[in-house]
N, C-alpha and C positions, 0 to 999 in steps of 0.2 A: 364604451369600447365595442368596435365591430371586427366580428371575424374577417372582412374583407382586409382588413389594412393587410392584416399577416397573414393571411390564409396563402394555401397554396390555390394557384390561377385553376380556375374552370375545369381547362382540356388536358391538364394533370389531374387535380383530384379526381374528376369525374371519371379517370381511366383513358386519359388518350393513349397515342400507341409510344410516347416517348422511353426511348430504353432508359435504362439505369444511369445516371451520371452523376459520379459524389460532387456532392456541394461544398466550395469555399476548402478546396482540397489544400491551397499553398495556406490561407493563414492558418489551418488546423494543424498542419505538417511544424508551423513554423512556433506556436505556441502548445505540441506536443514536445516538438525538439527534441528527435529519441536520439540514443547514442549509441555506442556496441556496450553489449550486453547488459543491456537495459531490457526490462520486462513489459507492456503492455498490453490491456485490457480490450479489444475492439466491443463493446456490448451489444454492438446493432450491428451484426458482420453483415447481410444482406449479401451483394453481389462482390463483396471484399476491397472495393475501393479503398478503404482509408488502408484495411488488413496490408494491403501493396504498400502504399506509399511510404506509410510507417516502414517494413520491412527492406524497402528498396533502399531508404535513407541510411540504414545503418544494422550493422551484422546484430538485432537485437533479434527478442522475441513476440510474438504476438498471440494472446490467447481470444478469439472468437468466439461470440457468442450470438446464438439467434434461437429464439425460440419454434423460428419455422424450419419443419424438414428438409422442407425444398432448398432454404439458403443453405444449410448443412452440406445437405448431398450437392449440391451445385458448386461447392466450393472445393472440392475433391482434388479437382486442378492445380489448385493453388498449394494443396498440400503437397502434392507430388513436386513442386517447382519450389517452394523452400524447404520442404524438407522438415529436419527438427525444431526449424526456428519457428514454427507455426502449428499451433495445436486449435482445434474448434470441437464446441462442446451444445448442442442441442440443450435451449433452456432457456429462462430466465435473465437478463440483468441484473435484478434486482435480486439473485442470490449468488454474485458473483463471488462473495467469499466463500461459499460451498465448491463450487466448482474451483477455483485456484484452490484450496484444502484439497482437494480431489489429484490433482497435478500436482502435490508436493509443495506449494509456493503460498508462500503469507504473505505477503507483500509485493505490490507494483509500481513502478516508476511514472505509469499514467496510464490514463481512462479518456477514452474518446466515445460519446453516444450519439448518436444518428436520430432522433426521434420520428417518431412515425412509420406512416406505411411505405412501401417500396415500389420504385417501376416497375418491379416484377412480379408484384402480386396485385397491381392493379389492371395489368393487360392480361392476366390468367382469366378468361371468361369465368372460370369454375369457380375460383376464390370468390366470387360475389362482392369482392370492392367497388366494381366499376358498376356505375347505368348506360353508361354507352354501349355497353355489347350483351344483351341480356342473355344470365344466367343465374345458376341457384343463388338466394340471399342467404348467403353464408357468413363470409367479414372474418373469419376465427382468425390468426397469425401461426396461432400453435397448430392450429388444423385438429383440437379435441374443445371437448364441450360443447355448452349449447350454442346455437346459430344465430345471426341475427332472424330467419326468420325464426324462431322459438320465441325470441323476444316483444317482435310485433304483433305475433298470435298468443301471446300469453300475459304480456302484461296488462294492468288496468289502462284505462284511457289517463287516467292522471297519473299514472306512473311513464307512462309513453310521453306524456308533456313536459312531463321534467324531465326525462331523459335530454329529448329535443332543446330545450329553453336550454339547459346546465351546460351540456357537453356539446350542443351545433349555435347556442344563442341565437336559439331560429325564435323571431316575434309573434311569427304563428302558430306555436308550438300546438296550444289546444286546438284552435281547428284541426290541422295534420291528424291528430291524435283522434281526435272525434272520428273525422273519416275514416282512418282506418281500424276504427273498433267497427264500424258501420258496416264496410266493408269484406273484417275477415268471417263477421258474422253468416254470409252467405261463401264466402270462399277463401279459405287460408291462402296467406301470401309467401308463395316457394322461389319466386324469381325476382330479380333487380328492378325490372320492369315493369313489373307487376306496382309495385312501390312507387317508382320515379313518376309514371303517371299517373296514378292519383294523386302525387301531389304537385302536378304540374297543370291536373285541373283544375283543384284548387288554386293555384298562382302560379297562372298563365306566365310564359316567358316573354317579359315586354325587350322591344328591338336593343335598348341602351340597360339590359341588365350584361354583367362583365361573368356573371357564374349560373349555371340551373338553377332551376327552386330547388330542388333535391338535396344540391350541392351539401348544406348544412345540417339537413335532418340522417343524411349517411355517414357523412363527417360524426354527428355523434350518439348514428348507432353503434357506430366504429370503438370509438372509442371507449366507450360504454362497455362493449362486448367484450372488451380485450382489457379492461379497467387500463388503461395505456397513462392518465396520471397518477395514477394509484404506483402504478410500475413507475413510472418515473420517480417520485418522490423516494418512494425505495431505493429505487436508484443509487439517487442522490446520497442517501445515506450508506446504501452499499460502498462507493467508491472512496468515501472519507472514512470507512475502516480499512480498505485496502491499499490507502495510497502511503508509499515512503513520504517523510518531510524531503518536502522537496517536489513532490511528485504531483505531475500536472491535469488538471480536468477539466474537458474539453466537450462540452455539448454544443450540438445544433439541434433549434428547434424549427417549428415553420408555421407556427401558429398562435394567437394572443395566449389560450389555454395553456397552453405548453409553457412560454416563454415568460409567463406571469407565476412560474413554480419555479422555473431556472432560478429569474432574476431574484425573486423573493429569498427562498434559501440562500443565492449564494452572499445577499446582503446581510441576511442575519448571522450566517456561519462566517462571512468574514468580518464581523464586527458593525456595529448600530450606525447608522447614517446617520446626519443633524436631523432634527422631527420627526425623527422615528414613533411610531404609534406607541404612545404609553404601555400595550398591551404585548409588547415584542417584548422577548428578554433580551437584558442589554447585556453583551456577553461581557465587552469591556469593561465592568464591574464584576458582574457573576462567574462569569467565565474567560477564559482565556480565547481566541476565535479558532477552530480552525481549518480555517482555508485564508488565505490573502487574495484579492483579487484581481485581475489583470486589467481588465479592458472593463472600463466602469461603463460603457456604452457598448450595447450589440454589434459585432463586425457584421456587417451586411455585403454583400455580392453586390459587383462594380460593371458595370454597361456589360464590356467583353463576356464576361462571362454568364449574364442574364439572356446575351444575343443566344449562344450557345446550344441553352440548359437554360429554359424557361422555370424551373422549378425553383432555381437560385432565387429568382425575385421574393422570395419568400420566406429565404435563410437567415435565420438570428445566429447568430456563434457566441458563446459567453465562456471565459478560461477563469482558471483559478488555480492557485499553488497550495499543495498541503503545507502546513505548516509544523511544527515539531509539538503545539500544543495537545491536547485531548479529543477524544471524538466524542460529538455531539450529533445525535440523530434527533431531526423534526419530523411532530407531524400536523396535520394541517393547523393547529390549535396553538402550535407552538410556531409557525411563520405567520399568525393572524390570519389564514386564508380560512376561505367557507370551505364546511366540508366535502371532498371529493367524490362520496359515495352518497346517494340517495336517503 
């Protein structure tokens, strides 16, 4: 499996200047399906797209969440234009029952999640997403804790290789890594730049490559840095204590990493597939499932709207319905996958 099939394109990840534009906005609206006075979950409010669409559809509510300040405080507007039907809370997805506990509310009618980073913190030169525009190598979402550079000046060379290999499925991992022990040994690495070209001397950009050498090894410092499948999987488990039977869940991912935790959970939480790996539990005997699933194939973004919003080419959508069964949380041992932390 290559991160290119699903990765996001080049002059997006890399931080081109595209503004913000939600992805596969009608079928998520259309397998959200809010109603009046229905409650939902936005987890990845970012620039508030879906937060609108859901709210515009139907006199409900929408609770936001983002762990970054900036989507917080930039969403201010929107509070002011619905009013009480929109609440946002600075945090976490993956403790969305604390925060609904916090607003008075046990239960929601659906969960919509956004995966990943945002147009708007990859054209912030200062966020240190992008290598197109050099600035500090930072990468945080939360905007606290360590940085990615902390990470490239502090880890070993073999812990920098698995990083690279696990989380960018970069095949050069250990060179990269070599170099930059090499490297910060004479001079710790504070900027994008600083990074992108070492390892673009290392691997040169030939005319028919479609992404930077870079592209993969920031991808997952990124991810790394901000444990972002760690949060996801949490997630995942977050939103199937919080949803009513009945109640809908609704991710986009944009990358094999991502979309290979989607798919997985929601196959086991909705019940075992024909050859299923002996070592999955089969809930259909042991357990009751619960989630049903909707679209047993990833809805993916259609010509029009790739013309658009080059980022869509890269959107997976996967739904699913609570069901009135038990909740069951996995972790990585319990959907057969390899572990996600080091």
């Amino acid at each position: 499996m290559t991160v290119s099939k699903v990765d996001i394109e080049d002059n997006f990840f890399a931080g081109g200047t595209n503004r913000h534009i939600p992805v596969l906005l009608k079928p998520m609206l259309e397998l959200i399906a809010p109603k009046d006075d229905e409650i939902f979950v936005d987890g990845t409010f970012g620039a508030g797209g879906y937060s609108r669409e859901i709210l515009e559809a139907a006199s409900c509510k929408v609770i936001g969440i983002d762990q970054d300040p900036d989507a917080v405080r930039d969403g201010r507007p929107l509070l002011k234009e619905f009013g009480p039907r929109l609440d946002l809370v600075q945090g976490r997805y993956s403790q969305m029952r604390d925060h609904l506990s916090g607003l008075g509310i046990d239960l929601v009618d659906g969960v919509v999640l956004d995966i990943g980073v945002s147009s708007m913190q990859i054209d912030q030169e200062g966020r240190g997403f992008s290598f197109r525009n050099n600035g500090p190598l930072d990468m945080r979402m939360s905007q606290a804790g360590p940085t990615a550079a902390d990470l490239v000046n502090g880890l070993s060379e073999e812990e920098i290789a698995n990083v690279l290999f696990r989380f960018g499925e970069e095949r050069k991992s250990r060179l990269i890594a070599r170099a930059i022990v090499e490297r910060r040994q004479e001079t710790p690495f504070q900027e994008t730049g600083d990074l992108a070209q070492l390892i673009e001397k290392i691997m040169p950009k030939k005319p028919q490559d479609k992404i930077h050498p870079a592209t993969r090894s920031f991808q997952a410092l990124r991810i790394y840095l901000n444990d972002e499948l760690g949060e996801l999987l949490r997630g995942l488990n977050a939103a199937c204590r919080v949803l009513k039977p009945g109640g809908r869940l609704v991710v986009v991912s944009f990358h094999s990493l991502e979309d290979r935790i989607v798919k997985t959970y929601l196959r086991v939480s909705g019940g075992r597939v024909p050859n299923q790996s002996r070592h999955l539990p089969d809930l259909n005997k042991e357990n009751a499932p619960p989630f049903q699933i909707v679209n047993q194939r990833a809805v993916k973004a259609k010509g029009e709207e790739i013309s658009f919003n080059p980022r869509a080419r890269s959107a997976l959508l996967r739904s699913a319905i609570r069901t009135e069964n038990p909740t069951h949380e996995y972790d990585e041992a319990g959907l057969g996958l390899r572990p996600l932390q080091l």
